[in-house]
PAMARPA-823622 format. One record per residue: residue number from 0; y, z, x of N, C-alpha, C in turn; chain. Coordinates in steps of 0.1 Angstrom, whole numbers, plus 2048, in hexadecimal, padded with zeros to 3 digits. Layout:
BEGIN
{num:NUM; ny:Y; nz:Z; nx:X; cay:Y; caz:Z; cax:X; cy:Y; cz:Z; cx:X; cadena:A};
...
***
This chain:
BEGIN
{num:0; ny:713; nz:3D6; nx:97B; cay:71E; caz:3D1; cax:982; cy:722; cz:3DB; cx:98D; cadena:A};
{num:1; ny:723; nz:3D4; nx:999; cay:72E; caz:3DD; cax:9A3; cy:735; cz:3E3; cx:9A2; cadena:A};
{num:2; ny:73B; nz:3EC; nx:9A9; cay:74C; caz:3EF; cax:9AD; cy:752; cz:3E2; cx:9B1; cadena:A};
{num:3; ny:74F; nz:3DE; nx:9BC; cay:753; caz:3D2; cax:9BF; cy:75B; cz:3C8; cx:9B3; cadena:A};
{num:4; ny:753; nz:3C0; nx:9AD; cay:755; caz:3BE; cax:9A5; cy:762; cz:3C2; cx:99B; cadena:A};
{num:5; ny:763; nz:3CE; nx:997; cay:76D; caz:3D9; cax:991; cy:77B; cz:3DA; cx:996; cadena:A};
{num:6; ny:779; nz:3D6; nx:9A2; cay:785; caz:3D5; cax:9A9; cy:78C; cz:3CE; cx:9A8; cadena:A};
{num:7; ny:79D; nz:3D3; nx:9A4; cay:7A7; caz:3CD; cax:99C; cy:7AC; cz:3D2; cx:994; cadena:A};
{num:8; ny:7B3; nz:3C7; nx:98D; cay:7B3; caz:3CD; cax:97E; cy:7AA; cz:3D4; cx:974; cadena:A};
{num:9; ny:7A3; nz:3DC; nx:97B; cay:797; caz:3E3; cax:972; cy:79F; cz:3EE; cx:96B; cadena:A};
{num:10; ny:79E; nz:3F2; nx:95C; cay:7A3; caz:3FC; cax:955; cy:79C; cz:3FC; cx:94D; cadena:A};
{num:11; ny:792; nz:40A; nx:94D; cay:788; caz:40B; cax:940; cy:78C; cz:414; cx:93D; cadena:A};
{num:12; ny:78A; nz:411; nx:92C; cay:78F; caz:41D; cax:926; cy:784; cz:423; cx:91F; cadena:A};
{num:13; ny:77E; nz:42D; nx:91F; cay:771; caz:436; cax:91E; cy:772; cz:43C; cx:912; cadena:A};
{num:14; ny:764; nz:43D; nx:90A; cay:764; caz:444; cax:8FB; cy:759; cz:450; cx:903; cadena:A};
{num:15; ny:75E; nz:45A; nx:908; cay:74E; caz:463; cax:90E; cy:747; cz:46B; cx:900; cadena:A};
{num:16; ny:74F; nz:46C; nx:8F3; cay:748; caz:476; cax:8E7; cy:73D; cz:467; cx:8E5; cadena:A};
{num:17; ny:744; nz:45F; nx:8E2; cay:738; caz:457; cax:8DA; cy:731; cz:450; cx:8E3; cadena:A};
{num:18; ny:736; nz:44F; nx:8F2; cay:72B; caz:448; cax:8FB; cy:72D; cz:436; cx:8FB; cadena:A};
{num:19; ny:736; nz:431; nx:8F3; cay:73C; caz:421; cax:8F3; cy:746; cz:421; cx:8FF; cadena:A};
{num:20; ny:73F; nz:41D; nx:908; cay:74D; caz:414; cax:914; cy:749; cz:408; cx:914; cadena:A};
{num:21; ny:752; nz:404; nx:91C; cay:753; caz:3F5; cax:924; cy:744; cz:3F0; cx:92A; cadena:A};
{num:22; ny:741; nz:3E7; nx:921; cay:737; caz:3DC; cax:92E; cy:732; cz:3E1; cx:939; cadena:A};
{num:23; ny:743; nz:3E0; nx:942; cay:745; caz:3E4; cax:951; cy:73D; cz:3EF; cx:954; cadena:A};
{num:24; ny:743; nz:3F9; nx:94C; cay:744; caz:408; cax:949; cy:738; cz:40D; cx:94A; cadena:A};
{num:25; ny:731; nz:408; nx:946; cay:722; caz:40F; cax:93E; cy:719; cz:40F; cx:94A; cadena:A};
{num:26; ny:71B; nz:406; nx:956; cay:710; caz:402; cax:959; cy:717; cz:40A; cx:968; cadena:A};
{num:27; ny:722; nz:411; nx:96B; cay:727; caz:416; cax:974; cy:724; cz:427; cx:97A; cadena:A};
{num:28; ny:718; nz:427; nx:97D; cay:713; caz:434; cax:97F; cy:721; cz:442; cx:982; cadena:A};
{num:29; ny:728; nz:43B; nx:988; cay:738; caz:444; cax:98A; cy:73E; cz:448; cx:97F; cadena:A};
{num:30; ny:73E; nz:43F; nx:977; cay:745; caz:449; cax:966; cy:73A; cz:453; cx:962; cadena:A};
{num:31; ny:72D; nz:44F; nx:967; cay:724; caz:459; cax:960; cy:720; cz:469; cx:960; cadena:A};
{num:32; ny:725; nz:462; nx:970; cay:726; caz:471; cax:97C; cy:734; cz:477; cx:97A; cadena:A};
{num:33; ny:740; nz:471; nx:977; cay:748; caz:477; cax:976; cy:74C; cz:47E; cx:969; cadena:A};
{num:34; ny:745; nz:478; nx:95E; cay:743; caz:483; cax:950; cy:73A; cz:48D; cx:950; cadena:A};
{num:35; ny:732; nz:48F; nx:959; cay:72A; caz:497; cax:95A; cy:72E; cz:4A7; cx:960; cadena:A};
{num:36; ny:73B; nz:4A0; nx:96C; cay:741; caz:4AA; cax:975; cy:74C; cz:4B0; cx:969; cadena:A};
{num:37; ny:752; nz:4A9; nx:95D; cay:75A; caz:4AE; cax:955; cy:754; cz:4BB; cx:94D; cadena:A};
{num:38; ny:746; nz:4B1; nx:94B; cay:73E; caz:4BD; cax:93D; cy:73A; cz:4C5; cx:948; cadena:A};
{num:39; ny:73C; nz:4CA; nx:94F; cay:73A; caz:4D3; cax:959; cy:744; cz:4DE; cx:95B; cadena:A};
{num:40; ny:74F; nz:4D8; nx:95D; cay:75C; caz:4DA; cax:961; cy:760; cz:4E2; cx:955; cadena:A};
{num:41; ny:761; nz:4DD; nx:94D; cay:762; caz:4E3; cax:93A; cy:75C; cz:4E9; cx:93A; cadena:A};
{num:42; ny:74C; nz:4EA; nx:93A; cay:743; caz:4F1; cax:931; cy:747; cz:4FF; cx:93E; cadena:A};
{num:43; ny:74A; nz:503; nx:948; cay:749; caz:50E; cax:953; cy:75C; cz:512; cx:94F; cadena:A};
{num:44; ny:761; nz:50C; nx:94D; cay:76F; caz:515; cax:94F; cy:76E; cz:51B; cx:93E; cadena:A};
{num:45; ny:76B; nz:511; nx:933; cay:769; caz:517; cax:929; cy:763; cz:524; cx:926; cadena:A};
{num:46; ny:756; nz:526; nx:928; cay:750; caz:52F; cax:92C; cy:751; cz:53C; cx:931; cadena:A};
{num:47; ny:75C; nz:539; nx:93E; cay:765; caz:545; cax:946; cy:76E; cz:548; cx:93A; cadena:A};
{num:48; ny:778; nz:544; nx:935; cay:782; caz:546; cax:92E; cy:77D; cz:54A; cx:922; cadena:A};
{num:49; ny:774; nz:547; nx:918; cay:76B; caz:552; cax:90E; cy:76A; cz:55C; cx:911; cadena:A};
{num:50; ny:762; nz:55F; nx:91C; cay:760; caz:56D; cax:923; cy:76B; cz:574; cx:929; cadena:A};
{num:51; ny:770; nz:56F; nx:92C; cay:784; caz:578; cax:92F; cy:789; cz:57A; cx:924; cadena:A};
{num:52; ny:788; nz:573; nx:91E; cay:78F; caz:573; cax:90E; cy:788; cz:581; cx:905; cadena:A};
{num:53; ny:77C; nz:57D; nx:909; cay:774; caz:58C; cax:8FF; cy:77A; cz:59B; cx:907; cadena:A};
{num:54; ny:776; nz:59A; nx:914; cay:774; caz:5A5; cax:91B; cy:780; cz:5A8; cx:91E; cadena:A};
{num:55; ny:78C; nz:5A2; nx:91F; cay:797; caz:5A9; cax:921; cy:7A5; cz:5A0; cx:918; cadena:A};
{num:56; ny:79F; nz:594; nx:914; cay:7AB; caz:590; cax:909; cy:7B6; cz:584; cx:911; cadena:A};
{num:57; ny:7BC; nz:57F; nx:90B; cay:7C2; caz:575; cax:910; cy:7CA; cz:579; cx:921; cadena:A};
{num:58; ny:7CF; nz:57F; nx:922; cay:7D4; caz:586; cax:930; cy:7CB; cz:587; cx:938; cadena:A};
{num:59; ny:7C1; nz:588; nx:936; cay:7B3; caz:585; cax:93F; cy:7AB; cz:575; cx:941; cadena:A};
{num:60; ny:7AD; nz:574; nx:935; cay:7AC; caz:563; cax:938; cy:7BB; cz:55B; cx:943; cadena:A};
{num:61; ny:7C4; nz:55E; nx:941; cay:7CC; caz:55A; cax:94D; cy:7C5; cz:559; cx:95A; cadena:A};
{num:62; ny:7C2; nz:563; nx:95E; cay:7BC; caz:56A; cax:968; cy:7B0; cz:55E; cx:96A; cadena:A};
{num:63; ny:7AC; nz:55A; nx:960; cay:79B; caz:550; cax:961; cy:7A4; cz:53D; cx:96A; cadena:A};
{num:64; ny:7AF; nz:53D; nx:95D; cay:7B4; caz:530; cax:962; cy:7BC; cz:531; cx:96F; cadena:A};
{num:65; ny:7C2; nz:53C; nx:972; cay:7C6; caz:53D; cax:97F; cy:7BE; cz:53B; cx:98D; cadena:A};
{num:66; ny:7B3; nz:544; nx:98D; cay:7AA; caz:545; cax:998; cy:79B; cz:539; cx:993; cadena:A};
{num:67; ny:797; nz:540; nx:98C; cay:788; caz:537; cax:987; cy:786; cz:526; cx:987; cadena:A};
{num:68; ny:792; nz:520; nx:980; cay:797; caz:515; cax:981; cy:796; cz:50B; cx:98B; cadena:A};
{num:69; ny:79D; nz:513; nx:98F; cay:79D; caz:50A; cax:9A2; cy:78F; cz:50C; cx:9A5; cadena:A};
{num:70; ny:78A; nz:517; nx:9A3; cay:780; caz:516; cax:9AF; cy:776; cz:511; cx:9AA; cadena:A};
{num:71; ny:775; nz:510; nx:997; cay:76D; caz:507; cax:995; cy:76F; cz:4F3; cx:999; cadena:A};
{num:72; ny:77A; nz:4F3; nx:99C; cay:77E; caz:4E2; cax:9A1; cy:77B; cz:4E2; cx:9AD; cadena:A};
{num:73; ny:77A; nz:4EF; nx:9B8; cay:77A; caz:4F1; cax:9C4; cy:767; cz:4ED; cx:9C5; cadena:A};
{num:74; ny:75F; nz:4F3; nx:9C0; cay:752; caz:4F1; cax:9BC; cy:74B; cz:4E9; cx:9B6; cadena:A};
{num:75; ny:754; nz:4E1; nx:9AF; cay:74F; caz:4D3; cax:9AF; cy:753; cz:4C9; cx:9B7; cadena:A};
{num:76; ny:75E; nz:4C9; nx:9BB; cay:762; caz:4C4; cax:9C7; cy:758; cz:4BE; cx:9CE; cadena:A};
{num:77; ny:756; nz:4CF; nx:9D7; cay:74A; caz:4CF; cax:9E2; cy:73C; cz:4C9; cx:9DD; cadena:A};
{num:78; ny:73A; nz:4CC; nx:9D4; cay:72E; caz:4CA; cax:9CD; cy:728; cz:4B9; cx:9CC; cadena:A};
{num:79; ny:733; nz:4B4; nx:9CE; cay:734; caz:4A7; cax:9CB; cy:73E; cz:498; cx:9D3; cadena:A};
{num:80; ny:73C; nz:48D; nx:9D1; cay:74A; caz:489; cax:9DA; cy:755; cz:488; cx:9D5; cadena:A};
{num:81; ny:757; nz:48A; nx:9C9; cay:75F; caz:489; cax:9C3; cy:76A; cz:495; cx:9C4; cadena:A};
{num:82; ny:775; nz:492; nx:9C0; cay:783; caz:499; cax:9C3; cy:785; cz:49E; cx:9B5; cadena:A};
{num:83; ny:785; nz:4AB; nx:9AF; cay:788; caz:4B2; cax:9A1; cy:791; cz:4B8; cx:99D; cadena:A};
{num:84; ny:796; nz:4B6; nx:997; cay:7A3; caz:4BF; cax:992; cy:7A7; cz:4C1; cx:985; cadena:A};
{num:85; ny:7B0; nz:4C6; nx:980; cay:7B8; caz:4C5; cax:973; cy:7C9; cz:4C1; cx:977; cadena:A};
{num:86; ny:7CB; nz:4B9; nx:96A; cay:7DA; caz:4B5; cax:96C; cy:7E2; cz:4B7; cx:960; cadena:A};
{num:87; ny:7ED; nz:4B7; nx:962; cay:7F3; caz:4B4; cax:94F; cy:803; cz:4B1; cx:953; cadena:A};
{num:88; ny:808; nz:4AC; nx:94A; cay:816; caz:4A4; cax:946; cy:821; cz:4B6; cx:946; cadena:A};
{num:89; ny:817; nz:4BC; nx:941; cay:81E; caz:4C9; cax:940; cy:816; cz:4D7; cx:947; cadena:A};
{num:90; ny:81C; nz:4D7; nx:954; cay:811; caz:4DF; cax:95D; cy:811; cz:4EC; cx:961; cadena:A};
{num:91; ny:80B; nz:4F5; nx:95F; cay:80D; caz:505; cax:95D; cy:80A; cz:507; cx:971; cadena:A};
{num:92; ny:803; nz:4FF; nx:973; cay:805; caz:503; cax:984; cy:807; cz:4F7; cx:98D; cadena:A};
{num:93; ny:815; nz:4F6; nx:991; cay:81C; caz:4EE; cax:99B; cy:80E; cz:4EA; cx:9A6; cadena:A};
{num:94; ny:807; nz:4EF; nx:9AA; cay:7FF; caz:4E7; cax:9AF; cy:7F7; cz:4DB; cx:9A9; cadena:A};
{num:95; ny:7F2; nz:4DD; nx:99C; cay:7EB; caz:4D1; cax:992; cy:7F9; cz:4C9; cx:98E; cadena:A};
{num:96; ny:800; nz:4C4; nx:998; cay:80B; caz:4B9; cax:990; cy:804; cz:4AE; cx:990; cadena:A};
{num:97; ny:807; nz:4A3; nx:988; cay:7FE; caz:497; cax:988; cy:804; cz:48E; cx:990; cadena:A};
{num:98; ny:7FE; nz:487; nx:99C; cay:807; caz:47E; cax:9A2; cy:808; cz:46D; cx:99A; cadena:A};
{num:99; ny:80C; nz:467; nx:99B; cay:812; caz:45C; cax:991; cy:807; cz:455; cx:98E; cadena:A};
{num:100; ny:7FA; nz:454; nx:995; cay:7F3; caz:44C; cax:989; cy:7EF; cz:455; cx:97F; cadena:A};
{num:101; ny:7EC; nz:463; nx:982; cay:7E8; caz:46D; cax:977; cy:7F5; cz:46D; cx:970; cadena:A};
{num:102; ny:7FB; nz:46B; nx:973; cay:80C; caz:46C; cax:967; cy:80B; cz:460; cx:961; cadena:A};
{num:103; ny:804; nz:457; nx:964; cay:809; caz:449; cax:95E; cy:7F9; cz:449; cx:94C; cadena:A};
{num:104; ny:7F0; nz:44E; nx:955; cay:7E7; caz:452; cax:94D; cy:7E5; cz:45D; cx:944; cadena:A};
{num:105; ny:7E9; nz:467; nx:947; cay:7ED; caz:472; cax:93E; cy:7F9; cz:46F; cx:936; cadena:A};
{num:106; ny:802; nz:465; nx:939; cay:80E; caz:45B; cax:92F; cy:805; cz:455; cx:921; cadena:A};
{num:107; ny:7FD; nz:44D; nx:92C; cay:7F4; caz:445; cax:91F; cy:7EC; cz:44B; cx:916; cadena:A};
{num:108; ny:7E5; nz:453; nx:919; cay:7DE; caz:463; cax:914; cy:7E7; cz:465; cx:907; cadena:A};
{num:109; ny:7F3; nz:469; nx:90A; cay:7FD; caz:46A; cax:901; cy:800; cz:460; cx:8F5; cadena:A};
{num:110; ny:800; nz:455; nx:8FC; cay:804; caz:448; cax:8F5; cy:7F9; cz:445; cx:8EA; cadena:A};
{num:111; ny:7EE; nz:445; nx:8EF; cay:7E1; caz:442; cax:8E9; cy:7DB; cz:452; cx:8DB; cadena:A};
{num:112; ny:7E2; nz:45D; nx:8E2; cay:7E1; caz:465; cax:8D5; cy:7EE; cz:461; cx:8C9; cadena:A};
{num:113; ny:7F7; nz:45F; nx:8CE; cay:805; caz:45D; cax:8C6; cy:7FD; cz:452; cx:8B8; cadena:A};
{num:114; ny:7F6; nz:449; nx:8C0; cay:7F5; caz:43B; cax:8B6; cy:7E6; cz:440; cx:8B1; cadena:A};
{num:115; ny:7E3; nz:448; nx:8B2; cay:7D9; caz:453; cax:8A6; cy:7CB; cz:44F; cx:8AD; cadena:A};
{num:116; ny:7C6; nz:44E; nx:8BB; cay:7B9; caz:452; cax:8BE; cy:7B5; cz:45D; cx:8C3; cadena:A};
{num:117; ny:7AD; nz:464; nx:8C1; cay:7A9; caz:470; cax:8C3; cy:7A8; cz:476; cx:8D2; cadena:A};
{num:118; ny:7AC; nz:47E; nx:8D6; cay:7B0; caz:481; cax:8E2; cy:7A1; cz:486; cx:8E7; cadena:A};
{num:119; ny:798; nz:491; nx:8E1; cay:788; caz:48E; cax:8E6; cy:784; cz:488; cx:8ED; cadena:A};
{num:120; ny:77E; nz:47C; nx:8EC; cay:778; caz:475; cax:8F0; cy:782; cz:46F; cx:8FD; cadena:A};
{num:121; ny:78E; nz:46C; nx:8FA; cay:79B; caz:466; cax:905; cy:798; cz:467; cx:912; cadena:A};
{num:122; ny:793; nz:45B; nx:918; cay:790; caz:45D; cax:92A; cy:797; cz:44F; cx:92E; cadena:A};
{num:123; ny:79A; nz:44D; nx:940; cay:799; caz:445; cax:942; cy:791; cz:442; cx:94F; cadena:A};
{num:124; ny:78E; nz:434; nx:952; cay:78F; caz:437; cax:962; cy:78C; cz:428; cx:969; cadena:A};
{num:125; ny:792; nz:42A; nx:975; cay:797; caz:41A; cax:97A; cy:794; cz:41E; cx:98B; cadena:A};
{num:126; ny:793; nz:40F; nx:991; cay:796; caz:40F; cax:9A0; cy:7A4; cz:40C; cx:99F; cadena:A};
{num:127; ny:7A7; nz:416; nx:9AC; cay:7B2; caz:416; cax:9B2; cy:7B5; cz:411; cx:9BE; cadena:A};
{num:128; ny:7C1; nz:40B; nx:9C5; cay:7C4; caz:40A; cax:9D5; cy:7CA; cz:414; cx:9D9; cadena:A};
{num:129; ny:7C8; nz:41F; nx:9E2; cay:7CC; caz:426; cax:9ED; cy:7D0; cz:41F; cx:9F8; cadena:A};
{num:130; ny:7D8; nz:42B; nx:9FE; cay:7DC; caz:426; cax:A0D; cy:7CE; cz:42B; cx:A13; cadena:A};
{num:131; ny:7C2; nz:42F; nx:A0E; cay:7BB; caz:437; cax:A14; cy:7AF; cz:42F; cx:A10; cadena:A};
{num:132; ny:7B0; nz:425; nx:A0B; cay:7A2; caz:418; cax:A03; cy:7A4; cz:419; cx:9F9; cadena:A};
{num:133; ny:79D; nz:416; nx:9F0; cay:79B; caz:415; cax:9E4; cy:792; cz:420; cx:9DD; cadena:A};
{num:134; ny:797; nz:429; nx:9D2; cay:78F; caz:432; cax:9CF; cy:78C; cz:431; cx:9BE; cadena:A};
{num:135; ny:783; nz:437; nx:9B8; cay:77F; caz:436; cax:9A9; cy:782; cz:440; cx:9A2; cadena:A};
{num:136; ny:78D; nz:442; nx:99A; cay:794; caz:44B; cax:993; cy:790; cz:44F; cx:984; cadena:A};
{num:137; ny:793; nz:45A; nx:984; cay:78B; caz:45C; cax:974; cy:794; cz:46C; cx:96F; cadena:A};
{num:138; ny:79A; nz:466; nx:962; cay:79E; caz:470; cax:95A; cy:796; cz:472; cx:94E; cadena:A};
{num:139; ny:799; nz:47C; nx:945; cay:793; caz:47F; cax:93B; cy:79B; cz:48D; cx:935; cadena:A};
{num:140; ny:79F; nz:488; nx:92C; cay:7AE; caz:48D; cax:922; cy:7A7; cz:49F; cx:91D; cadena:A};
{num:141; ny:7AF; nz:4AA; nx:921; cay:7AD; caz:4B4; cax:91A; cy:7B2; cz:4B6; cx:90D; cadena:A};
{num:142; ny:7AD; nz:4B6; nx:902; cay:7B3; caz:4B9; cax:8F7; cy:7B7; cz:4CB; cx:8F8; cadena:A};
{num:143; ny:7BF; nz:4CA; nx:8ED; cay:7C8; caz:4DC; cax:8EF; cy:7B6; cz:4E0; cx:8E4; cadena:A};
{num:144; ny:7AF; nz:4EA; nx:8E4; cay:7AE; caz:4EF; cax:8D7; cy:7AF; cz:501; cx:8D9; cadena:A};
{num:145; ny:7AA; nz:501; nx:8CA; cay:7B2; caz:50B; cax:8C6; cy:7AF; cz:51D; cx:8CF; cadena:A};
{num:146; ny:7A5; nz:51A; nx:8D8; cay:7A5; caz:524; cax:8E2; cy:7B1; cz:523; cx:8F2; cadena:A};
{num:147; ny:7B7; nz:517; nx:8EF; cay:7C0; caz:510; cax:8FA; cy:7D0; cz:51A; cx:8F4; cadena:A};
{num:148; ny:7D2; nz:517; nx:8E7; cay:7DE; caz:51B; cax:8E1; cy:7E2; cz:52B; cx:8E4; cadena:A};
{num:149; ny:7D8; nz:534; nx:8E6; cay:7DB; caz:543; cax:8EA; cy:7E6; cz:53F; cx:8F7; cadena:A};
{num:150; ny:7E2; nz:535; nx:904; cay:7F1; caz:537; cax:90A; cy:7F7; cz:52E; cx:90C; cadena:A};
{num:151; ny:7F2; nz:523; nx:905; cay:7FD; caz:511; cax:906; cy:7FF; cz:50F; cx:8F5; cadena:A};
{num:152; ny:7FF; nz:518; nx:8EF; cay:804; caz:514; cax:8E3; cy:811; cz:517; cx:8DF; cadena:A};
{num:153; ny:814; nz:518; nx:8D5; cay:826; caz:518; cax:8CC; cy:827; cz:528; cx:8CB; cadena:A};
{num:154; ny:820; nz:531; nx:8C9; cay:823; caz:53D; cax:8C2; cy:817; cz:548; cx:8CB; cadena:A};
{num:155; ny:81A; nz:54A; nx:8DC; cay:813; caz:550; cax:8E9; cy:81A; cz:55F; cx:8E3; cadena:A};
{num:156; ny:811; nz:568; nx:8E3; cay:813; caz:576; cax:8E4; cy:81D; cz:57B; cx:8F1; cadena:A};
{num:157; ny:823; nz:586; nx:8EF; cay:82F; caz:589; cax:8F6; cy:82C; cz:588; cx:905; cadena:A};
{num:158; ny:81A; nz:595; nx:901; cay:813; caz:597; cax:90C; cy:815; cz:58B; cx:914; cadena:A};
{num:159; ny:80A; nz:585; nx:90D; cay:807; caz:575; cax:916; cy:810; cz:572; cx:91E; cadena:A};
{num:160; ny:81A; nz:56F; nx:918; cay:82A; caz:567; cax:91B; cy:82E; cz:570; cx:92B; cadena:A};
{num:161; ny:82B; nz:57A; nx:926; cay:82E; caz:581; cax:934; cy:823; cz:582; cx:93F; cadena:A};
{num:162; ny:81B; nz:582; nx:93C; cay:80F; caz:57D; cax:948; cy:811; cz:56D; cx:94A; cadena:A};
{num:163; ny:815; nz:566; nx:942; cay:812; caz:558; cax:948; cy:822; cz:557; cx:950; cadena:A};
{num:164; ny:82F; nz:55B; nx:94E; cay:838; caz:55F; cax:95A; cy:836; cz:564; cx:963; cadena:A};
{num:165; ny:82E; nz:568; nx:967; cay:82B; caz:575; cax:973; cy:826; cz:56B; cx:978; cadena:A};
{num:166; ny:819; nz:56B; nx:976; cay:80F; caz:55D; cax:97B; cy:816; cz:551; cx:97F; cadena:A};
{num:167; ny:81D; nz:54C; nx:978; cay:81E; caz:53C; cax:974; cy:82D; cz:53E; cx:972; cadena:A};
{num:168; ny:838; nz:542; nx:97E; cay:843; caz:541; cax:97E; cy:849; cz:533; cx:978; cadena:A};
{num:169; ny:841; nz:528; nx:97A; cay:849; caz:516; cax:976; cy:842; cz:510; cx:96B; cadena:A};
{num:170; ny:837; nz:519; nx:964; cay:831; caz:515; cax:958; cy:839; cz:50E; cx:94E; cadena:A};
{num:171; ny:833; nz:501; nx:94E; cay:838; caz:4F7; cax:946; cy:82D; cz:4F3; cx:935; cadena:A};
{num:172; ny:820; nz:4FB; nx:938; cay:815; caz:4F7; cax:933; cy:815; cz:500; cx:924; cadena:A};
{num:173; ny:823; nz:4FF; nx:91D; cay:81F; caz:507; cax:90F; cy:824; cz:4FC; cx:905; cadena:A};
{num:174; ny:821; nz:503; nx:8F7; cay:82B; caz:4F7; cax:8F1; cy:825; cz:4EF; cx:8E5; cadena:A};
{num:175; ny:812; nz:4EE; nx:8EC; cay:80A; caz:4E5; cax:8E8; cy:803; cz:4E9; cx:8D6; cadena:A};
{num:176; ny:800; nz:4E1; nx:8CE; cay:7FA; caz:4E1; cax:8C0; cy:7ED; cz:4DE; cx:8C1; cadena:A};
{num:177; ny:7E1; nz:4DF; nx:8BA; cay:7D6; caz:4DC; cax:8BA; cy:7D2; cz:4CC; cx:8B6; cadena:A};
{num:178; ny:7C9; nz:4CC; nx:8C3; cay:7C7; caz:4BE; cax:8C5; cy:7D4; cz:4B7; cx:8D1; cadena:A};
{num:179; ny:7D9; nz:4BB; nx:8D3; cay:7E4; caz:4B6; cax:8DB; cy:7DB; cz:4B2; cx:8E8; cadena:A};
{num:180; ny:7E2; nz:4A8; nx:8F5; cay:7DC; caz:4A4; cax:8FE; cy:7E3; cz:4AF; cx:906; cadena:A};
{num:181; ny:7DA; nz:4B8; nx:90D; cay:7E0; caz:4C4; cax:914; cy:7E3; cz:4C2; cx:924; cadena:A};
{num:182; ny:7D9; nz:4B7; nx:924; cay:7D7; caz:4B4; cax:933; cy:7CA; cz:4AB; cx:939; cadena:A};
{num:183; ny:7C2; nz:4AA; nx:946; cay:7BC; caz:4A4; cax:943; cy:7B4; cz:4A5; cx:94E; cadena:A};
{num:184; ny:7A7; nz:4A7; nx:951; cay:79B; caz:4A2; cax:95F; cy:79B; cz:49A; cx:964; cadena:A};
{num:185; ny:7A0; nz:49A; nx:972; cay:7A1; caz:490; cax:978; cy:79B; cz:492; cx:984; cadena:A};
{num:186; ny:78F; nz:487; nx:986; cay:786; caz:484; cax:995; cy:791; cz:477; cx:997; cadena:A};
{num:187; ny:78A; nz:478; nx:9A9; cay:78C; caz:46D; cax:9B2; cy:77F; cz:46E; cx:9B8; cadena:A};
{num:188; ny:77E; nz:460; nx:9C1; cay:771; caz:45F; cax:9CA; cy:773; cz:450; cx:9CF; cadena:A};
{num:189; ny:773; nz:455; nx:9DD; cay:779; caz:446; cax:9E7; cy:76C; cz:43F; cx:9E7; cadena:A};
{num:190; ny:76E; nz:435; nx:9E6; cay:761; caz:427; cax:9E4; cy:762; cz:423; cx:9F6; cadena:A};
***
């Protein structure tokens, strides 16, 4: 099936651990490409942040989500047509604020772990209308785990706490328990 077609009321809601979507869904080369750019996106910041984490410890991993971050959304960006980023309900940098369909979806994200489905696998992605056309949107839910907790968790070393104020004067991003929806990948890509 087309985009075309999709156009509207389309709202698929995506299983990417086990690979079950929509009909629609399956046969849309764009969800395919855009889980691809996530397990990308994940598998490269993760990676940085282990290695900061060893070699100099959580104060050093700051340093990874501060600068590395971006530039890894900046690099896939370019890399691709798609628009990359991270967002969350609760945002450690005022620039990743979610503008209201990412709020309305990172809502549901919420909603949908509340009523006990597993935040893992949690994606969504829909056509959208812009003032600018119509574009193909795609989130995909960060869960908190337990390498996340060192500086969005309940109980952040003093250190930390004080690097992530210096940094992150309007940090909103602590707070979180394991398994929690921490935030979430979000592409765009104008059709």
């Amino acid at each position: 099936m087309k985009i075309p077609a999709l156009i509207g009321a389309l709202s698929v809601t995506l299983s990417l651990a086990s690979g079950a979507v929509l009909a629609e869904a399956a046969q849309d080369p764009k969800i395919a490409e855009a889980k691809a750019i996530v397990k990308e996106f994940a598998t490269r910041l993760q990676g940085e942040l282990q290695s900061a984490l060893r070699a100099g410890g959580p104060v050093a991993a700051i340093e990874i989500c501060q600068n590395e971050a971006p530039a890894i959304a900046e690099d896939l960006s370019q890399g691709s047509e798609w628009q990359v980023a991270r967002t969350s309900l609760k945002t450690r940098n005022p620039n990743n604020a979610p503008d209201p369909w990412e709020t309305e979806i990172l809502e549901q994200f919420d909603a949908r772990q509340a009523a006990g489905e597993d935040v893992l696998p949690m994606a969504h992605a829909e056509v959208v209308e812009t003032a600018d056309g119509k574009r193909f949107r795609f989130m995909k839910a960060i869960p908190t785990q337990e390498l996340c907790l060192t500086c969005h968790g309940r109980d952040i070393d003093t250190q930390v706490i004080e690097a992530l104020d210096e940094a992150y004067p309007q940090d909103q991003a602590r707070g979180f328990t394991m398994g929690q929806v921490r935030g979430a990948f979000t592409l765009s890509k104008p059709l």
